[in-house]
N, CA, C and O atoms as a GROMACS GRO file, in nm:
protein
  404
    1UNK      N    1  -0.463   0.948  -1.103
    1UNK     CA    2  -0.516   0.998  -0.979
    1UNK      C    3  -0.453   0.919  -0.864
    1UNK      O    4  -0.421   0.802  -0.885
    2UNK      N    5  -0.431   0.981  -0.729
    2UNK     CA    6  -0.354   0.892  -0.627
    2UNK      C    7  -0.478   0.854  -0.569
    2UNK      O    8  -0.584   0.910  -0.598
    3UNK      N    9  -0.467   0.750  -0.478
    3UNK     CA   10  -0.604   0.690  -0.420
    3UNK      C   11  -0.546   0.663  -0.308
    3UNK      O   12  -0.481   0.559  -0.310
    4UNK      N   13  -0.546   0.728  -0.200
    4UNK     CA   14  -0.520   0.668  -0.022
    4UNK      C   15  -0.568   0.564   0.041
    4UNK      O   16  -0.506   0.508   0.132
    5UNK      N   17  -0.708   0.520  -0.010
    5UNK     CA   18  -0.744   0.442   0.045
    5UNK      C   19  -0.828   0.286  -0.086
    5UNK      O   20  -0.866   0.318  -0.199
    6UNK      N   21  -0.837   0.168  -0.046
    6UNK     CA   22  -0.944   0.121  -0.129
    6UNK      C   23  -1.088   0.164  -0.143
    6UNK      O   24  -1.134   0.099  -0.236
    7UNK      N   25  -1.148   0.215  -0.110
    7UNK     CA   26  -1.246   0.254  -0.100
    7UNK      C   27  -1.270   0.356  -0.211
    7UNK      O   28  -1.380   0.355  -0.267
    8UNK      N   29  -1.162   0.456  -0.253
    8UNK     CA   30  -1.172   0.512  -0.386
    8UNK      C   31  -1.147   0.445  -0.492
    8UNK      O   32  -1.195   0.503  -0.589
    9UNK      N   33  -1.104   0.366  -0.516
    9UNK     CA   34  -1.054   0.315  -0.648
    9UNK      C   35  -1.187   0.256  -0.738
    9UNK      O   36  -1.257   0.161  -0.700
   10UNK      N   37  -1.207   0.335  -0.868
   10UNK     CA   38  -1.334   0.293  -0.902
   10UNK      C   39  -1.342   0.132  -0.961
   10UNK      O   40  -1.444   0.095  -1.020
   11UNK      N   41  -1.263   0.069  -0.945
   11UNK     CA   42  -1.267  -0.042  -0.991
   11UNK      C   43  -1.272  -0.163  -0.877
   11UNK      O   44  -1.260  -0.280  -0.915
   12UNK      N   45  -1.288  -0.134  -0.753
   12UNK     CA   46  -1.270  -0.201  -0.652
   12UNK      C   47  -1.476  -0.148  -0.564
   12UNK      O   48  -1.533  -0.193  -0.464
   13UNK      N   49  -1.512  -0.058  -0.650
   13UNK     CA   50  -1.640   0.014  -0.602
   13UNK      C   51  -1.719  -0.142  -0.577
   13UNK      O   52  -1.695  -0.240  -0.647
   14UNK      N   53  -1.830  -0.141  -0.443
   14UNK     CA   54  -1.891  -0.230  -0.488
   14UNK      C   55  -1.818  -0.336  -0.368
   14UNK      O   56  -1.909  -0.344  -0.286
   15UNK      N   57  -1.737  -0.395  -0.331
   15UNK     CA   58  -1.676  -0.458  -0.272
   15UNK      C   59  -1.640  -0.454  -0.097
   15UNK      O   60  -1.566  -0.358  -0.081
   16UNK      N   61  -1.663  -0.516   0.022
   16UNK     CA   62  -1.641  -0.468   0.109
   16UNK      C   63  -1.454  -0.490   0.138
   16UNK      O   64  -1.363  -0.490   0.055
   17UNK      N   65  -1.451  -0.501   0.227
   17UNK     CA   66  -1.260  -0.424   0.284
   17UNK      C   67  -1.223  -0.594   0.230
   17UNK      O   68  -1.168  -0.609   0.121
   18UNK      N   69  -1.249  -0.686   0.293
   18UNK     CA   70  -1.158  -0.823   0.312
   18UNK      C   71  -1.154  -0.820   0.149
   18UNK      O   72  -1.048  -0.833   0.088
   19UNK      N   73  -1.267  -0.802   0.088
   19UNK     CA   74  -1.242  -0.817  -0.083
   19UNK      C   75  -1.190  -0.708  -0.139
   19UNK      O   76  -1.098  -0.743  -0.212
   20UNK      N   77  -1.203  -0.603  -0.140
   20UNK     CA   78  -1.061  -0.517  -0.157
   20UNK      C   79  -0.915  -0.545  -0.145
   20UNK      O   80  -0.832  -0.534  -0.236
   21UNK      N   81  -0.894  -0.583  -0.020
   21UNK     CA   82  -0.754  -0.604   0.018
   21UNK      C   83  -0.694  -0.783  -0.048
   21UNK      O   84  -0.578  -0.825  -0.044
   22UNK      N   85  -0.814  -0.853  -0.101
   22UNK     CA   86  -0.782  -0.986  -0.145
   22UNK      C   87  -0.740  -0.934  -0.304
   22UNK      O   88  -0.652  -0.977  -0.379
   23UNK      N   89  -0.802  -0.864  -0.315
   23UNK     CA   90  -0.790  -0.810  -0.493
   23UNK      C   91  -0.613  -0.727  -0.456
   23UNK      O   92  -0.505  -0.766  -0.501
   24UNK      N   93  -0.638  -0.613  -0.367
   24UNK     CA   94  -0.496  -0.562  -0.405
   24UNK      C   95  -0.382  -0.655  -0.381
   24UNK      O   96  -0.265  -0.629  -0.409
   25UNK      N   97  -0.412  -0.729  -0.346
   25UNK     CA   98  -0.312  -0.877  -0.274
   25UNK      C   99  -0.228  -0.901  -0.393
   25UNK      O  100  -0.113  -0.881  -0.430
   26UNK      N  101  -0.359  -0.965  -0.444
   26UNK     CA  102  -0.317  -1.039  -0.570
   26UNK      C  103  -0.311  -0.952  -0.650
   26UNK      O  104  -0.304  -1.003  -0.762
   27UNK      N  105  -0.309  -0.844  -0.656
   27UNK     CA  106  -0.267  -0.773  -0.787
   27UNK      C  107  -0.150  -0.738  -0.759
   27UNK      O  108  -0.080  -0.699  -0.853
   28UNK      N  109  -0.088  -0.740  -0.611
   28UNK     CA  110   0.072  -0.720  -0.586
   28UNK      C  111   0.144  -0.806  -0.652
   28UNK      O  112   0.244  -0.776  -0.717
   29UNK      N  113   0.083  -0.955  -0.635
   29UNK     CA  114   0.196  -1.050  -0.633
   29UNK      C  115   0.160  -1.066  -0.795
   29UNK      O  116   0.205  -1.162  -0.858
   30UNK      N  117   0.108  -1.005  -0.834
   30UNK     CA  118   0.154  -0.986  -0.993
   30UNK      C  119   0.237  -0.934  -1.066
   30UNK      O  120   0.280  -0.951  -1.180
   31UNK      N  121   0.260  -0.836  -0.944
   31UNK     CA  122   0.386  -0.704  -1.001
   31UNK      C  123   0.480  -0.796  -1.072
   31UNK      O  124   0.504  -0.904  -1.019
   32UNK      N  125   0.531  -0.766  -1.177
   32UNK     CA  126   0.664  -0.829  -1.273
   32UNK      C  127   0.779  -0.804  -1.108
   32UNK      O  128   0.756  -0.738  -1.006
   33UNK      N  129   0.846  -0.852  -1.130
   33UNK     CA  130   0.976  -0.926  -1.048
   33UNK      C  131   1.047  -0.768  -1.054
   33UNK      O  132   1.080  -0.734  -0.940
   34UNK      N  133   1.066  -0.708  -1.113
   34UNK     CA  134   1.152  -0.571  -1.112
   34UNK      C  135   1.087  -0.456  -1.057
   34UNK      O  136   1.151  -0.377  -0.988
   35UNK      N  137   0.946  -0.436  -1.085
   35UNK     CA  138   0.848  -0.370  -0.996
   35UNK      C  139   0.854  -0.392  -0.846
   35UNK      O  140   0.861  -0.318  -0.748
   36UNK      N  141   0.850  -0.504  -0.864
   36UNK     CA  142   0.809  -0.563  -0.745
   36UNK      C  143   0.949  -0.523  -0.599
   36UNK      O  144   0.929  -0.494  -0.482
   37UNK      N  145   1.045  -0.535  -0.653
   37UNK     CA  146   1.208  -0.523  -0.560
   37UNK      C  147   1.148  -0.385  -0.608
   37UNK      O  148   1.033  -0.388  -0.566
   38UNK      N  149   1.165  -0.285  -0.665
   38UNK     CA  150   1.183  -0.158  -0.656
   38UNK      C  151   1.079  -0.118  -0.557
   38UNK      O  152   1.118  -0.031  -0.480
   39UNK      N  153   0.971  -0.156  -0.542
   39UNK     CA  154   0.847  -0.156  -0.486
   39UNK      C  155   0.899  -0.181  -0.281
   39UNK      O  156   0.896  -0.090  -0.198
   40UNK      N  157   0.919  -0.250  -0.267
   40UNK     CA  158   0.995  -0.329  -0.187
   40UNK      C  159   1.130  -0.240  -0.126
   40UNK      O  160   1.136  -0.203  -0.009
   41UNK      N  161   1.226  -0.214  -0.219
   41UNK     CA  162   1.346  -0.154  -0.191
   41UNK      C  163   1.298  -0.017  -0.125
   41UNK      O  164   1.353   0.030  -0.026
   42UNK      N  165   1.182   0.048  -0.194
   42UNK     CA  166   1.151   0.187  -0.206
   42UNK      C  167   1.092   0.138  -0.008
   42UNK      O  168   1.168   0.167   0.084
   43UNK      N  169   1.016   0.099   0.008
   43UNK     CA  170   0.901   0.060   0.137
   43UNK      C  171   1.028   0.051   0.211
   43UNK      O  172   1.013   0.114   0.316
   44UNK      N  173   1.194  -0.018   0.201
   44UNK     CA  174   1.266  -0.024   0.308
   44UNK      C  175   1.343   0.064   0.325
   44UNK      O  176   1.403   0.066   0.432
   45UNK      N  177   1.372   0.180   0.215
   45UNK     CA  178   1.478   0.276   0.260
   45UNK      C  179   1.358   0.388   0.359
   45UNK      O  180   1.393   0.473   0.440
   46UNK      N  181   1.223   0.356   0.320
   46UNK     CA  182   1.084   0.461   0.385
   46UNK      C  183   1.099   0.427   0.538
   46UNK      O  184   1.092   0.522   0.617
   47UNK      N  185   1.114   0.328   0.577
   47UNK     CA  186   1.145   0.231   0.689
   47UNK      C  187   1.264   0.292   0.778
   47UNK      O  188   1.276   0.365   0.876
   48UNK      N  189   1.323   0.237   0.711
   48UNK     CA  190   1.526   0.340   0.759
   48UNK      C  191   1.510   0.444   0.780
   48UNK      O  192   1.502   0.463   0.902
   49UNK      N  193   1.497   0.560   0.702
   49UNK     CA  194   1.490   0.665   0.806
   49UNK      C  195   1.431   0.713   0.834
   49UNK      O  196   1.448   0.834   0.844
   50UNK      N  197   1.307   0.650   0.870
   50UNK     CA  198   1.246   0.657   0.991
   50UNK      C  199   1.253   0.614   1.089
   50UNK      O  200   1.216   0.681   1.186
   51UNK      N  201   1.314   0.463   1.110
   51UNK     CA  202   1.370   0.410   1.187
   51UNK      C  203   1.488   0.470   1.317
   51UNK      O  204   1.491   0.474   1.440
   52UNK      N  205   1.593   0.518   1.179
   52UNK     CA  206   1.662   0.567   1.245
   52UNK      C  207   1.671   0.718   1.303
   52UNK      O  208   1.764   0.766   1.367
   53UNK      N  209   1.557   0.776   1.266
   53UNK     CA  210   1.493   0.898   1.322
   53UNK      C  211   1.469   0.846   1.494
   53UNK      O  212   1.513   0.895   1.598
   54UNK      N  213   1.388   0.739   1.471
   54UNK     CA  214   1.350   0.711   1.603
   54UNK      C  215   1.496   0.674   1.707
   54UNK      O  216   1.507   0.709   1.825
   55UNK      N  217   1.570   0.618   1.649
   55UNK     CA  218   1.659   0.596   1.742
   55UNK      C  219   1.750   0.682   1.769
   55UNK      O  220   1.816   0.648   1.868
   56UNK      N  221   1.793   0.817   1.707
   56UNK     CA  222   1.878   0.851   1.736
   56UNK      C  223   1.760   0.992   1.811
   56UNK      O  224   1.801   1.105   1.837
   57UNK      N  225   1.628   0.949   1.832
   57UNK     CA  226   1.596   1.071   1.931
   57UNK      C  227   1.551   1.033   2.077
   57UNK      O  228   1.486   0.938   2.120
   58UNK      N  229   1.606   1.135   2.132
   58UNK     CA  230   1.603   1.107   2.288
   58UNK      C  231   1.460   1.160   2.372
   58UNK      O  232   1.383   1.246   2.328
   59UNK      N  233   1.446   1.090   2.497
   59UNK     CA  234   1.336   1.125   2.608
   59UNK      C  235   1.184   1.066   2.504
   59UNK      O  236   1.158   0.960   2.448
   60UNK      N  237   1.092   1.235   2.522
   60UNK     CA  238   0.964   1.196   2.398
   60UNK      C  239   0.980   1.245   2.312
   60UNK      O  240   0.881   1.266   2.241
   61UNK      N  241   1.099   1.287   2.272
   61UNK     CA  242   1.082   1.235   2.112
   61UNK      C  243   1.076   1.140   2.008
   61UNK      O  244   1.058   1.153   1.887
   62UNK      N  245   1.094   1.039   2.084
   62UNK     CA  246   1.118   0.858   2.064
   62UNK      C  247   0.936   0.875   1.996
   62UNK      O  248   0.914   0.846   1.879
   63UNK      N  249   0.820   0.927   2.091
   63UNK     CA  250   0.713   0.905   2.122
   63UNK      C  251   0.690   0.972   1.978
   63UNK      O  252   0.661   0.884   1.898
   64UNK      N  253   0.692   1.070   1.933
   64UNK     CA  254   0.659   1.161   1.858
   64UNK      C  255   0.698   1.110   1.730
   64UNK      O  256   0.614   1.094   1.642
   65UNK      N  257   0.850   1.075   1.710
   65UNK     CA  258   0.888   1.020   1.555
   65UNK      C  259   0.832   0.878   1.573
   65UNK      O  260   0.844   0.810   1.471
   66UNK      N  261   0.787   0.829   1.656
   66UNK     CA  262   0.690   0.652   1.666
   66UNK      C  263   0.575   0.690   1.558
   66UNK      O  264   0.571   0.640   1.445
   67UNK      N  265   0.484   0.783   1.606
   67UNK     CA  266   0.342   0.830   1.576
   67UNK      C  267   0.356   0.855   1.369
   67UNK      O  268   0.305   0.802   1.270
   68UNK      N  269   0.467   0.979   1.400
   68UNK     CA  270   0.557   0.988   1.228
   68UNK      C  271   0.575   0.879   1.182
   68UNK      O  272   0.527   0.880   1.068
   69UNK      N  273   0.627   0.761   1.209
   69UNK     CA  274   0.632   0.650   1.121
   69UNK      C  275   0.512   0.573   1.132
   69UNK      O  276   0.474   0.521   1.028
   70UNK      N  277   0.434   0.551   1.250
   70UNK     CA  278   0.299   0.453   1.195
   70UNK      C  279   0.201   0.570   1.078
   70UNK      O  280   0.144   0.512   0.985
   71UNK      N  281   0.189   0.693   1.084
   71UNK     CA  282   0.123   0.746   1.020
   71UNK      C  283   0.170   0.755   0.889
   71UNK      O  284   0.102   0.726   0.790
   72UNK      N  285   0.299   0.800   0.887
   72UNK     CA  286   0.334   0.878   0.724
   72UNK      C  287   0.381   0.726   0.670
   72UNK      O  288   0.341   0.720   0.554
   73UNK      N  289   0.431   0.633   0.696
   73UNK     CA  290   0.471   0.503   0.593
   73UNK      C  291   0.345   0.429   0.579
   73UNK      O  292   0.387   0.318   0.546
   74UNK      N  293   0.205   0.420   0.584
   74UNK     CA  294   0.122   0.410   0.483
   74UNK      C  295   0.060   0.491   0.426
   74UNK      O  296  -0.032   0.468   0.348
   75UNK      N  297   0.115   0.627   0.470
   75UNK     CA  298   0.019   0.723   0.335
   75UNK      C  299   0.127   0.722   0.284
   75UNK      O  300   0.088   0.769   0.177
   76UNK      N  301   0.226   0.710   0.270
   76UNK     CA  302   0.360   0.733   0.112
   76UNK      C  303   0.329   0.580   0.039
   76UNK      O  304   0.321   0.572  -0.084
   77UNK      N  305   0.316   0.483   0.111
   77UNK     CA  306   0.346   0.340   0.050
   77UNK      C  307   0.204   0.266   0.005
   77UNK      O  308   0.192   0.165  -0.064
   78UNK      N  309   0.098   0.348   0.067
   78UNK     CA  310  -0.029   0.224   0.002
   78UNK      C  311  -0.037   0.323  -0.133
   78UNK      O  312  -0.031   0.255  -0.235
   79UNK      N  313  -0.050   0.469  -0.158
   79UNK     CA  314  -0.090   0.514  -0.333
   79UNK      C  315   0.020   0.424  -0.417
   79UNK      O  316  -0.014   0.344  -0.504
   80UNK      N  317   0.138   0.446  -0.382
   80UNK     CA  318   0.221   0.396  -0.477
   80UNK      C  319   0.159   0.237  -0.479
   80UNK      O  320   0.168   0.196  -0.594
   81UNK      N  321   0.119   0.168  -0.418
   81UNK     CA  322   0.102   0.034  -0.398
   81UNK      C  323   0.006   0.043  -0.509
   81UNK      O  324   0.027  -0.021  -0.612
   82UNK      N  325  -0.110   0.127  -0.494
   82UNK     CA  326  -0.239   0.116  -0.572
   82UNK      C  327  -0.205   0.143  -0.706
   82UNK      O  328  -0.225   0.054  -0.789
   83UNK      N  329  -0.155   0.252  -0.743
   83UNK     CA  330  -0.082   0.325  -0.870
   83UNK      C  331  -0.003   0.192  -0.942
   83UNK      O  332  -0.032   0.168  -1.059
   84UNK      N  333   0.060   0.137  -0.900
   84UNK     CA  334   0.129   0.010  -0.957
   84UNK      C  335   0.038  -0.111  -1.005
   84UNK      O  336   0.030  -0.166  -1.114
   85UNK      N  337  -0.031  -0.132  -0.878
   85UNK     CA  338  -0.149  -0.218  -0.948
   85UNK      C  339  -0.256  -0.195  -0.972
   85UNK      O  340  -0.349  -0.272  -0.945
   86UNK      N  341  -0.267  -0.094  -1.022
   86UNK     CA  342  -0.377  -0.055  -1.087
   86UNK      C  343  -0.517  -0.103  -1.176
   86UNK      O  344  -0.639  -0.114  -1.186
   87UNK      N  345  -0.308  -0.129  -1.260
   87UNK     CA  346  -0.406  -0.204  -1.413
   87UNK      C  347  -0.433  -0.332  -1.392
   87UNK      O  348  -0.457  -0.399  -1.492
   88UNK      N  349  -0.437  -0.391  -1.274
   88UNK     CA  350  -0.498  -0.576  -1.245
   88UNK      C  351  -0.562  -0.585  -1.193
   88UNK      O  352  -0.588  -0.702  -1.167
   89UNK      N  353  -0.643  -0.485  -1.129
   89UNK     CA  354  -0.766  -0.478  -1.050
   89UNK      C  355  -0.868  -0.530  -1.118
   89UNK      O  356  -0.930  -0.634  -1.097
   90UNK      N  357  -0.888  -0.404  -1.247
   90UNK     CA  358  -1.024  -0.513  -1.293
   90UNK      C  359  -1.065  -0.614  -1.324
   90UNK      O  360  -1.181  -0.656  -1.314
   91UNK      N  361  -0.918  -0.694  -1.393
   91UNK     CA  362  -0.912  -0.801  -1.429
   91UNK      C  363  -0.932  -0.882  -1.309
   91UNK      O  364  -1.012  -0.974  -1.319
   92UNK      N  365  -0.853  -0.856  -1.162
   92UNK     CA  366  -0.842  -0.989  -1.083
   92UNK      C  367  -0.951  -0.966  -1.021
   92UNK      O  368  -0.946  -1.054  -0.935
   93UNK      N  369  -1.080  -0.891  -0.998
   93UNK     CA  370  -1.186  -0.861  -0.944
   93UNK      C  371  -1.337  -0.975  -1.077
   93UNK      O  372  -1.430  -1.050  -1.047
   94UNK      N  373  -1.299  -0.940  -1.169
   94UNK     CA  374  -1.355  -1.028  -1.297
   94UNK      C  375  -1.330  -1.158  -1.240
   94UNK      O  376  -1.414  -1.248  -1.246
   95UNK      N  377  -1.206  -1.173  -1.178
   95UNK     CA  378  -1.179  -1.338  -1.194
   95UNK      C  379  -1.243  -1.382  -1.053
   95UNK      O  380  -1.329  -1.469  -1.041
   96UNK      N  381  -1.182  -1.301  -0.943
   96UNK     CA  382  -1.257  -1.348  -0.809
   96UNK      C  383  -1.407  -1.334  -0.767
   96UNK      O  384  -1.465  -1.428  -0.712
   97UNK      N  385  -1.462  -1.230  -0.791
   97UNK     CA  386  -1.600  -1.190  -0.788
   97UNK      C  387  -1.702  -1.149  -0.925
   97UNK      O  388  -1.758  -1.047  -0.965
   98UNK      N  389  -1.691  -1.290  -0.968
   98UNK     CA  390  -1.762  -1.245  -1.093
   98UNK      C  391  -1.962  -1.217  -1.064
   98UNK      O  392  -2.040  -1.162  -1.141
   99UNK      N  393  -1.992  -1.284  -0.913
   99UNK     CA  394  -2.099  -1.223  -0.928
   99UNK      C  395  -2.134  -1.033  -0.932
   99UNK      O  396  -2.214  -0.964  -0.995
  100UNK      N  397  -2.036  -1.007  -0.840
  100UNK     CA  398  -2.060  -0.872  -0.808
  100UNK      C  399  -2.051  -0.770  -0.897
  100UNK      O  400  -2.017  -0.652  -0.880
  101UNK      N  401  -2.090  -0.838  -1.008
  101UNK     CA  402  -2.019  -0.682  -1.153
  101UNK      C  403  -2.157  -0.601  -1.165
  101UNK      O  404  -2.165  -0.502  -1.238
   0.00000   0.00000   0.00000
């Protein structure tokens, strides 16, 4: 299932935002080393052209492909984020908040 936000992920249920985002943290910097650059590589080519959308448009359209990149590069990049670490949630939620189970 894709999950847009923390707030769906049933394994994060239960938790407010700062502890959500401490769990997906650390379940990033778990990613194995090859995940992790592909993960990474993927977030900078998402970057580029969008980037260069913005620059090569003139007057307000500058304004318009701005709005396109703050919006669409975290809905493409946080599911994949979640989808990857998925499987360390429950575990790193066990380890940080063991009262809250």
């Amino acid at each position: 299932m894709i999950y847009f936000n923390s707030q769906s992920i049933p394994e994060l249920q239960g938790l407010n935002f700062s502890q959500r985002m401490q769990v997906v943290r650390m379940a990033a910097d778990k990613l194995a080393v090859p995940v992790k650059i592909s993960l990474n590589v993927l977030k900078l080519a998402i970057l580029s052209v969008l980037f260069i959308m913005v620059a090569r448009a003139e007057g307000w359209a500058i304004v318009g492909y701005a709005l396109v990149l703050i919006v669409a590069y975290p809905l493409i990049t946080r599911p994949i984020t979640f989808f990857l670490c998925r499987d360390q949630f429950a575990k790193i939620r066990r380890q940080q908040f063991p009262e809250q189970q």
